[in-house]
C-alpha positions as CSV (number, residue, x, y, z in Angstrom):
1,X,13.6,-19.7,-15.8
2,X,12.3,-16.3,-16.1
3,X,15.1,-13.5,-16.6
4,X,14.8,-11.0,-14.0
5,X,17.0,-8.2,-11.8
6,X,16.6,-6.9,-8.2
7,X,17.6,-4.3,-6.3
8,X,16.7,-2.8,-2.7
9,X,17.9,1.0,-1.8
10,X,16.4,1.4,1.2
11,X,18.5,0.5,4.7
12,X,15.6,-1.5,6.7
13,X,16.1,-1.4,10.5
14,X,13.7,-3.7,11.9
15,X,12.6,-4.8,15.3
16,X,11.4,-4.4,18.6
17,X,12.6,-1.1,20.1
18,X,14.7,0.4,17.0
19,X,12.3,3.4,16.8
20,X,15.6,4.3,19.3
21,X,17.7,4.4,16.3
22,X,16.5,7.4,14.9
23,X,18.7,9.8,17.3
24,X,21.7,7.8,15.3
25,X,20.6,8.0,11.7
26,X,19.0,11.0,11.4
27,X,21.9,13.5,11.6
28,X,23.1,11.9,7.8
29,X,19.7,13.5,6.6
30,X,20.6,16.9,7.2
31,X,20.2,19.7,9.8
32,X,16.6,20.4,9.6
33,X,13.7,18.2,8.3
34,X,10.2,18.5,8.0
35,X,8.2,15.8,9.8
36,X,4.7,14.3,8.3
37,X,2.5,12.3,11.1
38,X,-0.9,10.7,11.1
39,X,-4.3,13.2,11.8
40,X,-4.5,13.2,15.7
41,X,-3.3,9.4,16.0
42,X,0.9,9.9,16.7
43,X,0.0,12.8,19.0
44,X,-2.2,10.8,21.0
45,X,-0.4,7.3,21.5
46,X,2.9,9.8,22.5
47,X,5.1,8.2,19.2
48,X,5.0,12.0,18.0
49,X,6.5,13.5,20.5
50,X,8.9,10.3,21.1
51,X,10.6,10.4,17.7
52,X,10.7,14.7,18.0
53,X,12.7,14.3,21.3
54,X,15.1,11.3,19.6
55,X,15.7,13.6,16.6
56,X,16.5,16.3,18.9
57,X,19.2,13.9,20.6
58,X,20.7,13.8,17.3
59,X,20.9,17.2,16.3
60,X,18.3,17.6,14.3
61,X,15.8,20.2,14.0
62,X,11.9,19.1,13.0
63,X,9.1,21.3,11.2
64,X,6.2,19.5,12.1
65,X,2.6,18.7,10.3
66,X,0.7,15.8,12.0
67,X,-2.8,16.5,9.5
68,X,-2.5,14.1,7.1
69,X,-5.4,12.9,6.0
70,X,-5.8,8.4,5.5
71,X,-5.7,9.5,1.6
72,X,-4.1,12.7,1.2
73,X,-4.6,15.0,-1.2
74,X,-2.8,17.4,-3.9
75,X,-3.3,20.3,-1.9
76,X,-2.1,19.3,1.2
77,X,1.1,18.3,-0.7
78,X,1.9,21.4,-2.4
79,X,0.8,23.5,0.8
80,X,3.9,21.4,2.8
81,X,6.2,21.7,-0.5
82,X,5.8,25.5,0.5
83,X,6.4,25.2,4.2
84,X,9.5,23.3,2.9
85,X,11.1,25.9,0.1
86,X,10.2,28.6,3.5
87,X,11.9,26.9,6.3
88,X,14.6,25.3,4.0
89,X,14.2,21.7,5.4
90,X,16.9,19.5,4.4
91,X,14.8,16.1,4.4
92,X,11.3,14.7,5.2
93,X,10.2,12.4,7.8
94,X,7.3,10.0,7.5
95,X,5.8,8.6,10.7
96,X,3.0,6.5,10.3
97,X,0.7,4.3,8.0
98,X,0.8,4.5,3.9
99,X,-0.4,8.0,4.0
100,X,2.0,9.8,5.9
101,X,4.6,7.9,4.2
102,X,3.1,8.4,0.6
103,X,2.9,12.3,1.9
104,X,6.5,12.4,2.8
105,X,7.8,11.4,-0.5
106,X,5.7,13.3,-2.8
107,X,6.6,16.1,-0.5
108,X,10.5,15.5,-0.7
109,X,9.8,14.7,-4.9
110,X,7.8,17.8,-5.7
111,X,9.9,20.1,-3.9
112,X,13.2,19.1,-5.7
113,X,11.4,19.3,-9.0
114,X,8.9,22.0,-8.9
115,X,5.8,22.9,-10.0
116,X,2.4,21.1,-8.0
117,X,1.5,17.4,-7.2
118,X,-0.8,17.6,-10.0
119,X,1.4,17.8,-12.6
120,X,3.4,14.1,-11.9
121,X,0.5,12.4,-12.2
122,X,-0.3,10.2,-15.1
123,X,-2.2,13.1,-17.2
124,X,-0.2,15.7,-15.9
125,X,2.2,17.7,-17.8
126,X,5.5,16.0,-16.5
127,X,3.7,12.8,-15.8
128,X,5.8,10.7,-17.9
129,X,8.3,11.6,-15.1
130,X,11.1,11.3,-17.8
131,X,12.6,14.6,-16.9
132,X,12.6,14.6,-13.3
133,X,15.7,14.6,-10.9
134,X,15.8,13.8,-7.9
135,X,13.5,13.8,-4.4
136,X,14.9,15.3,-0.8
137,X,16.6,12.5,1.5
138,X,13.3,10.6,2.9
139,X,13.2,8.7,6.5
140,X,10.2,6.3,7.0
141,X,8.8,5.1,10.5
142,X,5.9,2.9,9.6
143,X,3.5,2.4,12.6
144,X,1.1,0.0,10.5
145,X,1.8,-3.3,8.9
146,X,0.1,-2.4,5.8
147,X,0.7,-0.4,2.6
148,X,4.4,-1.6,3.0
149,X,5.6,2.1,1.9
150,X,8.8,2.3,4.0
151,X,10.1,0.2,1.2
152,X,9.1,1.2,-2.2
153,X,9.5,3.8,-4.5
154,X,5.9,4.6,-4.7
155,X,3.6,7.5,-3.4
156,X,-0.4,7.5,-4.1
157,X,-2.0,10.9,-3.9
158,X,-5.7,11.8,-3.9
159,X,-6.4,14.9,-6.7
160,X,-10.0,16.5,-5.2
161,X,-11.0,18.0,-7.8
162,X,-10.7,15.2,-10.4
163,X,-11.8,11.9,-7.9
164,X,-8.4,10.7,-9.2
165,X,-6.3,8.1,-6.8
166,X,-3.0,7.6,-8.9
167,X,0.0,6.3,-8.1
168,X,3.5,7.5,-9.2
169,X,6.7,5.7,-9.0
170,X,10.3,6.9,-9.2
171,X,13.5,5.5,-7.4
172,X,14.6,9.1,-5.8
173,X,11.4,8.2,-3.6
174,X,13.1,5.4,-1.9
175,X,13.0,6.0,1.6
176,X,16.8,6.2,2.5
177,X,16.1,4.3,5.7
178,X,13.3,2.7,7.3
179,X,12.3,1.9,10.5
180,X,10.0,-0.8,11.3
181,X,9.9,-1.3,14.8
182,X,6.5,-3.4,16.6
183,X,6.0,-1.8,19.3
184,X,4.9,1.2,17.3
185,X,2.1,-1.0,16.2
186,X,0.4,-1.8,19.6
187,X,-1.9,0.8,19.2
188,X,-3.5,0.1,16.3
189,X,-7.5,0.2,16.5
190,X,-8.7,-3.3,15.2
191,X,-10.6,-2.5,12.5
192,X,-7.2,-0.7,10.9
193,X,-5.3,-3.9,11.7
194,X,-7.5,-5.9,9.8
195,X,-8.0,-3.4,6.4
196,X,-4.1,-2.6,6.5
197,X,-3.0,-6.3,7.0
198,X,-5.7,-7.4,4.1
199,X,-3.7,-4.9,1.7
200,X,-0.9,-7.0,2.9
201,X,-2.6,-10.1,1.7
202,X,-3.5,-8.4,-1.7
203,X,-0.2,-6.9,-2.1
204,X,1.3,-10.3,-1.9
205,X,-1.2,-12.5,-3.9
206,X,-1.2,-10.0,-6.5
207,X,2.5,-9.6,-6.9
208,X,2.0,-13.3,-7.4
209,X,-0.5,-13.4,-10.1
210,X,1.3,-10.6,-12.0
211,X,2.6,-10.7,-15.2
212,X,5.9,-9.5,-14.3
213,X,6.9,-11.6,-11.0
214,X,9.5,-13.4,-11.1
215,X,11.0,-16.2,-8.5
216,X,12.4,-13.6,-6.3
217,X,8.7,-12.3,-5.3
218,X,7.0,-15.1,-5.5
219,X,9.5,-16.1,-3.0
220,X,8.7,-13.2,-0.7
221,X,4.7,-13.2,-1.5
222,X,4.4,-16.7,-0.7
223,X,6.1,-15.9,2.7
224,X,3.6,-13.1,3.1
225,X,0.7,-14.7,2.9
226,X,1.7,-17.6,5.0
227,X,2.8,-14.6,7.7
228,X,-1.0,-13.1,7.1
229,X,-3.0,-16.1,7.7
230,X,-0.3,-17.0,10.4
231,X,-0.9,-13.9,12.8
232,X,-3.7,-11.9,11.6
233,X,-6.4,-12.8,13.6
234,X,-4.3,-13.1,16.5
235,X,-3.2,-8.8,15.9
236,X,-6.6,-7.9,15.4
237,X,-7.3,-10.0,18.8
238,X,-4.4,-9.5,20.7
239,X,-2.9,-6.4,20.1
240,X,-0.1,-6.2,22.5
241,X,1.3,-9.5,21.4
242,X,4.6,-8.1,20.0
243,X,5.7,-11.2,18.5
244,X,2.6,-11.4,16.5
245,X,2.8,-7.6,15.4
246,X,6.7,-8.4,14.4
247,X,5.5,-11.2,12.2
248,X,2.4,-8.9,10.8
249,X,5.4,-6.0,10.2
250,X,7.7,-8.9,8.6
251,X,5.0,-9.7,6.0
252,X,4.4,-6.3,5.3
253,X,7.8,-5.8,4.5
254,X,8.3,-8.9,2.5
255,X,4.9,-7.6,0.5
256,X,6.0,-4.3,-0.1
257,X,9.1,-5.5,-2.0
258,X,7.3,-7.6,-3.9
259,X,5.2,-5.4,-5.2
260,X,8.2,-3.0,-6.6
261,X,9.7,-5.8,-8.4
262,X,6.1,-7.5,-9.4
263,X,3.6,-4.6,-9.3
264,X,-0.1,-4.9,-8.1
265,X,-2.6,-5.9,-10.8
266,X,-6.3,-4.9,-11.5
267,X,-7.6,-5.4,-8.1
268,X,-5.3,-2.3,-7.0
269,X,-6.0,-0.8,-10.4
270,X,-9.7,-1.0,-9.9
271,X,-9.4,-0.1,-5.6
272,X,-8.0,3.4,-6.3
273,X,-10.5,4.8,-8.4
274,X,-12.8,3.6,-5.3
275,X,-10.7,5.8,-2.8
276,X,-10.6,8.7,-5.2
277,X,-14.4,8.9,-5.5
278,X,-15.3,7.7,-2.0
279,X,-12.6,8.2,0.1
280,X,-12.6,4.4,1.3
281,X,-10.0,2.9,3.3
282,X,-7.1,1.8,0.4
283,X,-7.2,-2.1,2.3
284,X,-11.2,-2.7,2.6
285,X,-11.4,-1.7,-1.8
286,X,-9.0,-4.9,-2.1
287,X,-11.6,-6.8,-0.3
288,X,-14.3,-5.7,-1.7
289,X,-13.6,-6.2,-5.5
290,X,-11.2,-9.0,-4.3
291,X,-13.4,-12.1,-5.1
292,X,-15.1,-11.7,-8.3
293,X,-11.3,-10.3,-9.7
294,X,-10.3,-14.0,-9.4
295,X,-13.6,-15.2,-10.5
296,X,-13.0,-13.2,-13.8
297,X,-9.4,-14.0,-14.4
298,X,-8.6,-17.7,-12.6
299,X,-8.6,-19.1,-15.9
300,X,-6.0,-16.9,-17.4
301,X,-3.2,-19.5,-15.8
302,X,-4.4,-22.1,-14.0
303,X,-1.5,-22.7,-12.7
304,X,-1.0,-20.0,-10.5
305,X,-4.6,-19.8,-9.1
306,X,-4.9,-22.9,-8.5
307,X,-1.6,-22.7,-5.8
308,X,-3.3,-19.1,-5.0
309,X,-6.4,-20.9,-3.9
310,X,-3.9,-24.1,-1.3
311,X,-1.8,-20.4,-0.5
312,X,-5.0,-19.5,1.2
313,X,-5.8,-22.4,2.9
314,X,-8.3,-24.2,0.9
315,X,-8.6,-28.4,0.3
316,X,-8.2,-29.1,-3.5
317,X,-7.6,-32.9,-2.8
318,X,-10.3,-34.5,-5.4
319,X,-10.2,-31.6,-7.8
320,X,-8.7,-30.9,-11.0
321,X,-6.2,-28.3,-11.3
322,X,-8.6,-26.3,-13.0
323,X,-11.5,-26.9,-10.6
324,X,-8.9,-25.3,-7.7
325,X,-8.0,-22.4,-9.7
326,X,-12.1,-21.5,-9.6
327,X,-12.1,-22.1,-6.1
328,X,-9.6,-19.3,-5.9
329,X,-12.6,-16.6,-5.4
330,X,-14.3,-18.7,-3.0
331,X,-10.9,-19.3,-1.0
332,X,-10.5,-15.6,-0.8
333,X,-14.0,-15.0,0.4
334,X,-13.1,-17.5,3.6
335,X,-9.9,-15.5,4.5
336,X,-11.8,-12.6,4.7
337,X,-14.7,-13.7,6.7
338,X,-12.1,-14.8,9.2
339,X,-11.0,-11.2,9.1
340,X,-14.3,-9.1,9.6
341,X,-14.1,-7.6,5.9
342,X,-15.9,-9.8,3.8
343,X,-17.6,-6.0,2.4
344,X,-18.9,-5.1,-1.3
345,X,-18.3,-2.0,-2.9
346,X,-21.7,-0.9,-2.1
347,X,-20.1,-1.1,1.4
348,X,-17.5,1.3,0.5
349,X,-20.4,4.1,-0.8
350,X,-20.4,2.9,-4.3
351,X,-23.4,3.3,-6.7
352,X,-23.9,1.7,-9.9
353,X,-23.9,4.7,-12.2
354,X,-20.6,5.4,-10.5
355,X,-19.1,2.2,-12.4
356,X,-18.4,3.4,-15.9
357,X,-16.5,6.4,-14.4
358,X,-14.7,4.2,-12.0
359,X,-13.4,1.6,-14.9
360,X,-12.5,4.6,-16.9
361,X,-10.6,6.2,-14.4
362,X,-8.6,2.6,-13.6
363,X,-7.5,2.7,-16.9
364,X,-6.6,6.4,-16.8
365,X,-4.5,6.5,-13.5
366,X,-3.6,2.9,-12.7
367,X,-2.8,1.3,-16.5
368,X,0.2,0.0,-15.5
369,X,-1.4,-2.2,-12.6
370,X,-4.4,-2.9,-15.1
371,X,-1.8,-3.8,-17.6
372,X,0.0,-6.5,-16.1
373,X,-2.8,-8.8,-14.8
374,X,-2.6,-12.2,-16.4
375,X,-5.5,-11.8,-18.2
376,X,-5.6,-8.8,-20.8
377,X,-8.3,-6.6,-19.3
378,X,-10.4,-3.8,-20.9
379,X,-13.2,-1.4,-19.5
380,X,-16.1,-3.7,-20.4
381,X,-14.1,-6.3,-18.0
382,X,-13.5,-4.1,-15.2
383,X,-17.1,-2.6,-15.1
384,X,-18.8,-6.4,-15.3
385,X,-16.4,-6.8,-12.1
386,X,-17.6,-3.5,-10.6
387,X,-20.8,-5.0,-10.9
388,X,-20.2,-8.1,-9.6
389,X,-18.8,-6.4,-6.4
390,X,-21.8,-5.0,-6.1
391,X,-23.6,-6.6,-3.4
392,X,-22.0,-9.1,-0.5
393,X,-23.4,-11.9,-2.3
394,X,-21.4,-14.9,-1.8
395,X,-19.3,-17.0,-4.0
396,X,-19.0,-19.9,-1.5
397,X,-21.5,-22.9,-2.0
């Protein structure tokens, strides 16, 4: 067996109601904190003003910016690091999906080491991050069951100028706590359900068919998926089921702390570049280069793809271990027709003259996803699968 180590930092409080707990934990943060909220969304479904009033029970003061953008961007980061050095905020606060989340800890890691956003990023000059400290205290309140941010150590911020979508990872951007509470999730639109709980999908199956997992997360992807394919339809369907959002909010847990131990591979690698140039929704570029990722790469360990393709629900009985491991694309392409975003990149606003730029960027921003995908992948390979996620044609016979 595989050699491996673990560890989770962040407190979780999960379940139905425990967006109530935040008049009991947030004093530890400090006296004031600056609070980062969804574009228009938190103000309007009244969670905004809910968790301002609970941290005000606990003695807390909040700056407030609900404008985040779905992918925010450099700027907006160092305009709040400002508004954070000015008021002297103690903490941040996330409250919402991936973005606001993301925001909050590039926010809280940028004003403890200086300088701008640009400059962690993989070409920036500190973006080997090797002489970094640490970030401000961050609190995440996830309304979404996607992106799985409230438990990793990862922030992904959009540079305007450049089309770049990079990630950067460093442990001081472990959320301290995180609250993952259901009801919070009632109002999602459906459309969001289903691209935020496909991410979940991806998160899981690719922490699976990483280099780098290990039986711990392919204990907690398998469980995700299962969750997904469980409950999705249902969320999208039935919003105000709780029990179904708690399971949707469980996967997305279980996902997100796979992916820190296991990492994403080239799908993700490949996605971001897609957001940076397009400004795509993060979960619909997973579906959209999805399929002909697995079509490229089943055969790098059969294995795996071949449980991949049973994980998501299709009959191998009669076929070869092999033969199920091709099927994997085709598998994938069912799951998301059942989920509305069975899309191409073309979909997304993608062009093919845009590809060469998009597999060099993936390479640039996102080498450590491309780098751990079971089969060794250069730019040739990720442009031919560009190109092949070109149009919705599909893989199914």
């Amino acid at each position: 067996m595989k050699n491996f180590e673990f560890s989770i930092p962040t407190k979780v409080i999960f379940g139905e109601g425990k967006v109530e707990e935040v008049k009991n934990v947030v004093s530890d943060f400090g006296k004031k904190g600056l609070l980062i909220a969804a574009r228009d969304s938190m103000r309007q479904t009244g969670i905004l003003d809910r968790v301002i009033k609970l941290a005000e029970e606990g003695g807390v003061e909040l700056i407030v910016s609900d404008e985040v953008d779905p992918n925010p961007c450099t700027t907006y980061i160092d305009r709040m690091v400002d508004i954070v050095k000015e008021k002297n905020c103690d903490f941040l606060i996330g409250l919402g999906g991936g973005s606001s989340m993301d925001a909050a800890k590039a926010i809280a890691f940028v004003a403890e080491n200086g300088g701008k956003m640009e400059d962690y990023h993989p070409e920036g000059k500190r973006g080997d991050l090797e002489d970094v400290v640490n970030a401000l205290p961050i609190l995440a309140i996830t309304t979404t069951a996607g992106t799985g941010s409230e438990v990793t150590m990862f922030s992904v911020i959009t540079n305007p100028e450049k089309n770049e979508k990079p990630g950067i990872g460093h442990t001081s951007m472990y959320p301290m706590v995180s609250i993952v509470d259901p009801q919070l999730m009632v109002t999602v639109p459906k459309s969001v359900t289903a691209s935020t709980g496909i991410d979940v999908l991806f998160h899981a199956m690719e922490a699976y068919i990483s280099t780098v997992a290990t039986p711990f997360t392919d204990l907690l992807a398998q469980e995700s998926i299962r969750l997904v394919l469980e409950n999705l339809r249902e969320a999208m369907d039935n919003p105000k089921n709780i029990e179904v959002r708690a399971k949707m909010a469980w996967a997305n847990t279980l996902a997100g702390v796979a992916i820190v131990q296991a990492s994403t591979v080239g799908i993700h690698g490949m996605g971001h570049p897609i957001g940076g140039h397009t400004n795509a929704p993060h979960g619909l570029t997973m579906a959209a280069l999805g399929k002909a990722f697995l079509k490229a790469t089943y055969d790098s360990d059969i294995q795996r793809y071949a449980h991949v393709t049973r994980m998501l629900g299709y009959n191998c009985e009669g076929l070869t271990e092999e033969e199920c491991a091709e099927k994997s694309s085709e598998a994938l392409e069912a799951v998301l027709e059942r989920f509305e975003v069975n899309i191409s990149i073309s979909d997304l606003g993608v062009t093919e003259d845009m590809i060469p730029q998009l597999a060099k960027d993936a390479f640039a921003t996102m080498g450590g996803c491309m780098d751990v995908s079971l089969k060794k992948l250069t730019e040739e390979d990720a442009i031919e699968i560009y190109r092949n996620s070109l149009k919705p044609v599909k893989v199914c016979s």
